[in-house]
N, C-alpha and C positions, 0 to 999 in steps of 0.2 A: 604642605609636605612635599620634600621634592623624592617621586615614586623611583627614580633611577637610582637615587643612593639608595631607598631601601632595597631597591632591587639588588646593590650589589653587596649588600648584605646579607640575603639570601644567599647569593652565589659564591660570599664568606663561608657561610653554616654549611652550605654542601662538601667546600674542601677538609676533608679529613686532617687533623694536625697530629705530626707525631715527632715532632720534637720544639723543646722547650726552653727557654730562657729564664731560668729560675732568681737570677739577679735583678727582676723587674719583681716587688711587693704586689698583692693582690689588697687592697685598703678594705680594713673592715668593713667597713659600710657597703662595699659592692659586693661582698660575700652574704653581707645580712639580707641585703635587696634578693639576689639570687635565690636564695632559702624561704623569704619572703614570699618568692612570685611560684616555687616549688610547692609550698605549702595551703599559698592560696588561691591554684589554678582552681577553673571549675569543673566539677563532676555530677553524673547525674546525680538527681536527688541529693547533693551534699553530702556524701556519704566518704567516709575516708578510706579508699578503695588502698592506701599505700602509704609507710612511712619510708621520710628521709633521714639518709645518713650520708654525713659529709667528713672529707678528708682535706686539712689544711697542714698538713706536720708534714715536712719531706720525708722523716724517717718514720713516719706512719704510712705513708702512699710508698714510701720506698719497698718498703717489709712487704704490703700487700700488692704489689706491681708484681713478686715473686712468681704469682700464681694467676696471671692470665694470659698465661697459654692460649695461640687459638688461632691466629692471625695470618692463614696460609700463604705460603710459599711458592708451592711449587705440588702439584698432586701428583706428578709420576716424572721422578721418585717422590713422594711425600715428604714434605717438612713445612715446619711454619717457625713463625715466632712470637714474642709475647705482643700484647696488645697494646704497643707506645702513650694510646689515646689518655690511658690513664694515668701515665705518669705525669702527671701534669701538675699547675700551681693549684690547683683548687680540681676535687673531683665529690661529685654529687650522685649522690646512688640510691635509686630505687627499689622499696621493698613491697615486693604486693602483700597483702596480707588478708586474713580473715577479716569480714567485717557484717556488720549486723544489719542483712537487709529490712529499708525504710517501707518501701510500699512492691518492692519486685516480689511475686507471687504468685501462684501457679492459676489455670482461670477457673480453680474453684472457690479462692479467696484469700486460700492458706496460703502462709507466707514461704519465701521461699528457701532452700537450705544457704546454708552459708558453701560449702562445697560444692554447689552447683557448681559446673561450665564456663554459663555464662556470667557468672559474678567474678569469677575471674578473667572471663573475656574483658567485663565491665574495666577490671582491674587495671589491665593491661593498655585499651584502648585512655584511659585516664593518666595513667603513665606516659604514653606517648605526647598527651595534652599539653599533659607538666614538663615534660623534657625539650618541647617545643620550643615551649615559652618561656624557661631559664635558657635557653641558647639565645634564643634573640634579645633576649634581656642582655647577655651576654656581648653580642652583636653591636646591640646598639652602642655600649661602653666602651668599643673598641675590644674586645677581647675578641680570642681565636678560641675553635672548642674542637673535641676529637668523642667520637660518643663509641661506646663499647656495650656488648655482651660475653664479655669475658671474665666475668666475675668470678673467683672460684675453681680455674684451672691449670692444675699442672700433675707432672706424675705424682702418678700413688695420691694423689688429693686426697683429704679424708676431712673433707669442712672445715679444713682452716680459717676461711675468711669468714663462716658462720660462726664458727668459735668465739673467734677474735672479735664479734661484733656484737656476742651475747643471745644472737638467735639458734643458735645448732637445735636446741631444744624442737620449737619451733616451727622450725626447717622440716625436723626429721617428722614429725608429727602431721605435716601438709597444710600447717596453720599462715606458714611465710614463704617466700621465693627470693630470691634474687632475683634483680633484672637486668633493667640495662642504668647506664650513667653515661657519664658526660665529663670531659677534662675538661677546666675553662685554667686560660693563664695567655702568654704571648710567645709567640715565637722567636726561633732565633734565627738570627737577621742572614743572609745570603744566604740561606740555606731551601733546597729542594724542602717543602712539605711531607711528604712521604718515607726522609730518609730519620731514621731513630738515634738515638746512641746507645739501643742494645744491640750487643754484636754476637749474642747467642741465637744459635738454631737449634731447633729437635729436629732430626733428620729420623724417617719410619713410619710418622704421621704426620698426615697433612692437617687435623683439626687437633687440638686439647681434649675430644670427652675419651674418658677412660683409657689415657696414657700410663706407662708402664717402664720403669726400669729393670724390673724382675725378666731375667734371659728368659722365660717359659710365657712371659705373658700371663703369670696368672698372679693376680692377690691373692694374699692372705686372709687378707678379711673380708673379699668378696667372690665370690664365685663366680666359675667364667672366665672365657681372656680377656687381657685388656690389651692396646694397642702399644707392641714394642718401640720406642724409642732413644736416641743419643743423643744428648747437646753436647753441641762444639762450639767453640769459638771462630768464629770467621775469618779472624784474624791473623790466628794462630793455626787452625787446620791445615793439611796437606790439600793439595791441589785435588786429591777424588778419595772421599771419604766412603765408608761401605759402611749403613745402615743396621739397623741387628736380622733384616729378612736380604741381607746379602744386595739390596739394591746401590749402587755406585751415584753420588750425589757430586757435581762438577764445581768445587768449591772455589776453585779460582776464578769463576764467571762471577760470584758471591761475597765478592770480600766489601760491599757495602751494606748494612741493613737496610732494603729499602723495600718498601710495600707496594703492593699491586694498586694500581690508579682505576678507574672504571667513570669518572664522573665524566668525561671525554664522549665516552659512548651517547647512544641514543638511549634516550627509554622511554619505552614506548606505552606513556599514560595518555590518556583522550581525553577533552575535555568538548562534553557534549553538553548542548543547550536544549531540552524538551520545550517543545513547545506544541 
Protein backbone atom coordinates (compact mmCIF):
# COMPACT_ATOMS: atom_id res chain seq x y z
CA UNK A 1 0.00 0.00 0.00
CA UNK A 2 1.57 3.25 -0.94
CA UNK A 3 0.55 5.32 2.65
CA UNK A 4 1.30 8.87 0.88
CA UNK A 5 -1.64 8.37 -1.67
CA UNK A 6 -3.79 7.38 1.08
CA UNK A 7 -2.69 10.09 2.98
CA UNK A 8 -3.63 12.52 0.29
CA UNK A 9 -6.87 11.19 0.28
CA UNK A 10 -7.39 12.13 3.61
CA UNK A 11 -6.40 15.36 2.83
CA UNK A 12 -9.22 15.03 -0.21
CA UNK A 13 -12.07 14.22 2.50
CA UNK A 14 -10.93 17.24 4.67
CA UNK A 15 -11.45 19.89 1.64
CA UNK A 16 -15.15 20.80 1.77
CA UNK A 17 -16.70 20.67 -1.82
CA UNK A 18 -19.21 22.99 -2.86
CA UNK A 19 -19.62 23.12 -6.31
CA UNK A 20 -20.31 20.42 -8.81
CA UNK A 21 -20.07 19.16 -12.16
CA UNK A 22 -23.23 17.31 -12.77
CA UNK A 23 -22.21 16.29 -16.48
CA UNK A 24 -19.89 13.56 -15.09
CA UNK A 25 -22.81 10.22 -14.32
CA UNK A 26 -22.30 8.72 -10.87
CA UNK A 27 -22.45 4.61 -12.27
CA UNK A 28 -24.82 2.51 -10.36
CA UNK A 29 -22.62 0.29 -8.98
CA UNK A 30 -20.41 2.95 -7.02
CA UNK A 31 -23.79 4.26 -5.55
CA UNK A 32 -24.80 0.58 -4.58
CA UNK A 33 -21.20 0.11 -3.09
CA UNK A 34 -21.52 3.42 -1.13
CA UNK A 35 -25.14 2.38 0.38
CA UNK A 36 -23.47 -1.07 0.81
CA UNK A 37 -20.42 0.26 3.01
CA UNK A 38 -23.41 2.95 4.86
CA UNK A 39 -25.45 -0.02 5.73
CA UNK A 40 -22.91 -2.36 6.61
CA UNK A 41 -20.44 -0.08 8.83
CA UNK A 42 -20.01 -1.66 12.22
CA UNK A 43 -21.93 -0.80 15.49
CA UNK A 44 -21.82 -1.83 18.91
CA UNK A 45 -23.62 -4.96 19.54
CA UNK A 46 -25.09 -4.96 15.77
CA UNK A 47 -27.73 -2.99 16.58
CA UNK A 48 -29.22 -0.60 13.96
CA UNK A 49 -28.69 2.62 15.61
CA UNK A 50 -29.86 4.59 11.94
CA UNK A 51 -31.49 4.30 8.70
CA UNK A 52 -30.27 5.43 5.22
CA UNK A 53 -31.74 7.68 2.80
CA UNK A 54 -30.22 8.66 -0.47
CA UNK A 55 -30.86 11.22 -3.11
CA UNK A 56 -29.70 10.53 -6.87
CA UNK A 57 -32.66 12.69 -9.06
CA UNK A 58 -31.23 16.34 -9.59
CA UNK A 59 -34.66 17.54 -9.20
CA UNK A 60 -35.20 15.68 -6.01
CA UNK A 61 -31.64 17.13 -4.35
CA UNK A 62 -32.80 20.28 -6.29
CA UNK A 63 -36.25 20.64 -4.34
CA UNK A 64 -34.59 19.62 -1.03
CA UNK A 65 -31.20 21.94 -1.43
CA UNK A 66 -34.22 24.52 -0.85
CA UNK A 67 -34.04 24.19 2.60
CA UNK A 68 -30.47 24.04 4.05
CA UNK A 69 -29.99 27.13 5.17
CA UNK A 70 -27.14 27.47 7.61
CA UNK A 71 -23.72 27.95 6.24
CA UNK A 72 -22.52 31.34 7.59
CA UNK A 73 -21.34 34.26 6.15
CA UNK A 74 -20.50 36.74 8.10
CA UNK A 75 -21.82 37.14 11.92
CA UNK A 76 -21.90 41.00 12.32
CA UNK A 77 -23.91 41.82 10.26
CA UNK A 78 -25.25 38.19 10.21
CA UNK A 79 -26.04 36.34 7.06
CA UNK A 80 -25.24 33.07 5.62
CA UNK A 81 -26.03 30.78 2.97
CA UNK A 82 -27.36 27.51 2.00
CA UNK A 83 -25.31 24.51 2.28
CA UNK A 84 -23.57 23.86 -1.51
CA UNK A 85 -22.29 20.32 0.13
CA UNK A 86 -25.55 18.92 -0.66
CA UNK A 87 -26.31 19.77 -3.84
CA UNK A 88 -24.31 17.30 -5.14
CA UNK A 89 -24.43 14.11 -7.71
CA UNK A 90 -25.29 11.63 -5.12
CA UNK A 91 -26.29 12.80 -1.41
CA UNK A 92 -26.55 10.23 1.57
CA UNK A 93 -28.47 11.06 4.72
CA UNK A 94 -28.53 9.82 7.98
CA UNK A 95 -31.34 9.13 10.19
CA UNK A 96 -30.87 8.13 13.81
CA UNK A 97 -33.67 6.41 15.00
CA UNK A 98 -35.34 4.35 17.89
CA UNK A 99 -33.84 0.98 18.26
CA UNK A 100 -34.33 -2.00 20.58
CA UNK A 101 -31.49 -2.18 22.98
CA UNK A 102 -29.43 -5.75 22.63
CA UNK A 103 -27.56 -6.18 26.01
CA UNK A 104 -27.11 -2.08 27.14
CA UNK A 105 -28.92 -1.94 30.59
CA UNK A 106 -28.84 -0.36 33.63
CA UNK A 107 -26.48 -2.44 36.56
CA UNK A 108 -29.42 -3.97 37.92
CA UNK A 109 -29.95 -5.96 34.85
CA UNK A 110 -32.89 -4.40 33.39
CA UNK A 111 -32.69 -3.44 30.00
CA UNK A 112 -32.30 -0.33 29.09
CA UNK A 113 -34.92 2.48 27.68
CA UNK A 114 -34.74 3.13 24.03
CA UNK A 115 -34.89 7.11 24.85
CA UNK A 116 -31.98 6.93 27.02
CA UNK A 117 -29.06 9.56 26.16
CA UNK A 118 -26.86 7.53 25.67
CA UNK A 119 -28.43 5.13 22.89
CA UNK A 120 -28.64 8.14 21.10
CA UNK A 121 -25.09 9.11 21.84
CA UNK A 122 -24.60 5.38 20.65
CA UNK A 123 -26.59 6.51 17.66
CA UNK A 124 -24.67 9.34 16.61
CA UNK A 125 -21.15 8.07 17.38
CA UNK A 126 -22.14 5.07 14.70
CA UNK A 127 -23.32 7.64 12.26
CA UNK A 128 -20.09 9.38 12.38
CA UNK A 129 -18.59 5.57 11.75
CA UNK A 130 -20.66 5.10 8.72
CA UNK A 131 -20.10 8.56 7.31
CA UNK A 132 -16.52 7.89 7.58
CA UNK A 133 -16.34 5.15 5.67
CA UNK A 134 -18.75 5.97 2.68
CA UNK A 135 -16.36 9.10 2.10
CA UNK A 136 -13.35 7.12 1.82
CA UNK A 137 -15.16 4.63 -0.10
CA UNK A 138 -15.86 7.64 -1.83
CA UNK A 139 -12.03 8.74 -1.93
CA UNK A 140 -10.73 5.82 -2.90
CA UNK A 141 -13.16 5.98 -6.44
CA UNK A 142 -11.85 9.07 -7.04
CA UNK A 143 -14.82 11.00 -5.97
CA UNK A 144 -14.99 14.52 -3.99
CA UNK A 145 -17.60 14.76 -1.02
CA UNK A 146 -18.94 18.06 1.00
CA UNK A 147 -20.66 16.67 4.46
CA UNK A 148 -23.48 18.89 6.03
CA UNK A 149 -25.78 19.24 9.00
CA UNK A 150 -28.22 21.32 7.28
CA UNK A 151 -30.86 19.16 6.78
CA UNK A 152 -34.14 20.90 7.22
CA UNK A 153 -33.43 24.58 7.25
CA UNK A 154 -34.88 27.46 6.04
CA UNK A 155 -37.55 30.14 6.91
CA UNK A 156 -40.88 29.42 8.51
CA UNK A 157 -39.47 25.65 8.07
CA UNK A 158 -42.31 23.48 9.13
CA UNK A 159 -40.77 19.72 8.33
CA UNK A 160 -40.62 19.72 4.99
CA UNK A 161 -37.81 17.60 4.34
CA UNK A 162 -39.43 15.23 7.10
CA UNK A 163 -42.63 15.28 5.16
CA UNK A 164 -41.06 14.75 1.98
CA UNK A 165 -39.25 11.61 3.29
CA UNK A 166 -42.30 9.93 5.18
CA UNK A 167 -40.78 10.54 8.89
CA UNK A 168 -42.62 13.86 10.17
CA UNK A 169 -44.58 11.43 12.20
CA UNK A 170 -41.62 10.13 13.59
CA UNK A 171 -39.62 13.04 13.95
CA UNK A 172 -42.38 14.74 15.88
CA UNK A 173 -42.92 11.88 18.16
CA UNK A 174 -38.70 11.77 19.22
CA UNK A 175 -38.72 8.28 17.48
CA UNK A 176 -36.13 9.81 14.51
CA UNK A 177 -33.74 12.76 13.78
CA UNK A 178 -32.09 14.00 11.21
CA UNK A 179 -28.35 14.12 10.94
CA UNK A 180 -25.75 14.84 9.16
CA UNK A 181 -24.99 13.51 5.16
CA UNK A 182 -22.47 13.72 2.84
CA UNK A 183 -22.56 14.99 -1.11
CA UNK A 184 -20.39 12.49 -3.11
CA UNK A 185 -20.10 13.56 -7.09
CA UNK A 186 -16.86 15.64 -8.95
CA UNK A 187 -16.01 18.86 -9.10
CA UNK A 188 -15.90 21.39 -11.50
CA UNK A 189 -12.68 21.83 -13.10
CA UNK A 190 -10.76 25.59 -12.52
CA UNK A 191 -12.69 26.33 -10.04
CA UNK A 192 -11.89 27.50 -6.21
CA UNK A 193 -13.57 24.63 -3.88
CA UNK A 194 -15.38 26.87 -1.71
CA UNK A 195 -17.08 28.89 -4.38
CA UNK A 196 -21.11 27.67 -5.06
CA UNK A 197 -23.40 28.43 -7.76
CA UNK A 198 -25.89 29.85 -5.23
CA UNK A 199 -25.98 33.27 -5.30
CA UNK A 200 -28.57 33.92 -2.53
CA UNK A 201 -27.86 35.23 0.95
CA UNK A 202 -30.18 35.66 4.13
CA UNK A 203 -28.85 38.70 5.41
CA UNK A 204 -30.32 39.11 9.58
CA UNK A 205 -28.95 35.72 10.47
CA UNK A 206 -26.01 34.22 10.68
CA UNK A 207 -27.23 30.47 11.22
CA UNK A 208 -30.80 28.80 9.68
CA UNK A 209 -32.47 27.59 13.25
CA UNK A 210 -35.59 29.50 13.61
CA UNK A 211 -35.55 31.97 10.55
CA UNK A 212 -38.29 34.12 9.90
CA UNK A 213 -39.84 36.16 7.01
CA UNK A 214 -42.70 37.47 9.19
CA UNK A 215 -41.54 41.61 10.02
CA UNK A 216 -42.53 40.80 13.96
CA UNK A 217 -40.48 37.74 14.16
CA UNK A 218 -43.12 35.79 15.33
CA UNK A 219 -44.79 32.45 13.95
CA UNK A 220 -47.93 31.54 13.64
CA UNK A 221 -47.67 28.18 14.58
CA UNK A 222 -44.95 28.52 17.05
CA UNK A 223 -44.65 30.72 19.83
CA UNK A 224 -41.78 32.97 20.34
CA UNK A 225 -39.51 35.02 17.97
CA UNK A 226 -37.87 33.57 15.50
CA UNK A 227 -34.77 35.21 13.89
CA UNK A 228 -35.64 38.07 11.18
CA UNK A 229 -34.36 37.58 7.72
CA UNK A 230 -33.93 38.72 3.71
CA UNK A 231 -32.53 36.95 0.76
CA UNK A 232 -31.07 38.59 -1.92
CA UNK A 233 -29.31 37.96 -4.74
CA UNK A 234 -25.70 38.88 -4.77
CA UNK A 235 -25.83 39.55 -8.10
CA UNK A 236 -28.36 41.64 -8.48
CA UNK A 237 -28.45 43.65 -4.90
CA UNK A 238 -27.25 47.20 -4.35
CA UNK A 239 -23.94 47.69 -3.18
CA UNK A 240 -25.31 48.09 0.95
CA UNK A 241 -28.24 46.26 1.70
CA UNK A 242 -30.17 47.01 5.26
CA UNK A 243 -31.29 43.88 6.97
CA UNK A 244 -34.89 43.68 8.73
CA UNK A 245 -32.93 44.75 12.44
CA UNK A 246 -31.69 47.90 10.39
CA UNK A 247 -27.97 46.36 10.06
CA UNK A 248 -26.10 47.54 6.66
CA UNK A 249 -24.62 44.37 4.81
CA UNK A 250 -21.58 45.63 2.09
CA UNK A 251 -22.64 43.66 -0.79
CA UNK A 252 -20.37 44.80 -3.24
CA UNK A 253 -17.42 43.03 -1.34
CA UNK A 254 -20.11 39.78 -1.89
CA UNK A 255 -20.78 39.48 -5.37
CA UNK A 256 -19.21 35.82 -5.39
CA UNK A 257 -20.69 32.95 -3.25
CA UNK A 258 -17.83 31.70 -1.49
CA UNK A 259 -17.53 30.01 2.01
CA UNK A 260 -15.24 30.44 4.78
CA UNK A 261 -12.06 28.13 4.56
CA UNK A 262 -10.72 26.96 8.16
CA UNK A 263 -8.80 23.75 7.07
CA UNK A 264 -5.63 26.11 6.75
CA UNK A 265 -5.65 26.57 10.39
CA UNK A 266 -4.08 24.68 13.12
CA UNK A 267 -6.13 22.22 15.21
CA UNK A 268 -5.06 21.56 17.88
CA UNK A 269 -5.80 17.56 18.58
CA UNK A 270 -2.82 15.49 20.55
CA UNK A 271 -1.87 12.53 19.88
CA UNK A 272 -0.46 10.94 23.03
CA UNK A 273 1.11 7.56 23.66
CA UNK A 274 0.45 5.89 27.49
CA UNK A 275 2.75 3.95 28.35
Amino acid sequence: MDLEKEKEKIRRLIRCQRNWDYSIPIPKEHIEHFLWVAVNAPSKQWQAYYDVYYFKDRNVIKEFYKSTWGATHDRKPPSNWRNSQMNAGLYILFVAKHTVPMYNCYNDGSKAKQTDQHIWDNAYTHIGLALALVSKAAADLGYYTGYNKNNGHAPDYDYEWEKKMGIHKDVIEGKKKLTFGVGIGHPQKDRPRNQSDDYELAIGASNAHNMTFDKDGVRSKEKGKWRKCRIIDVRTANDIEIDPYGNKHEIHKTRKPEHKINSYQHRDIKCIEII
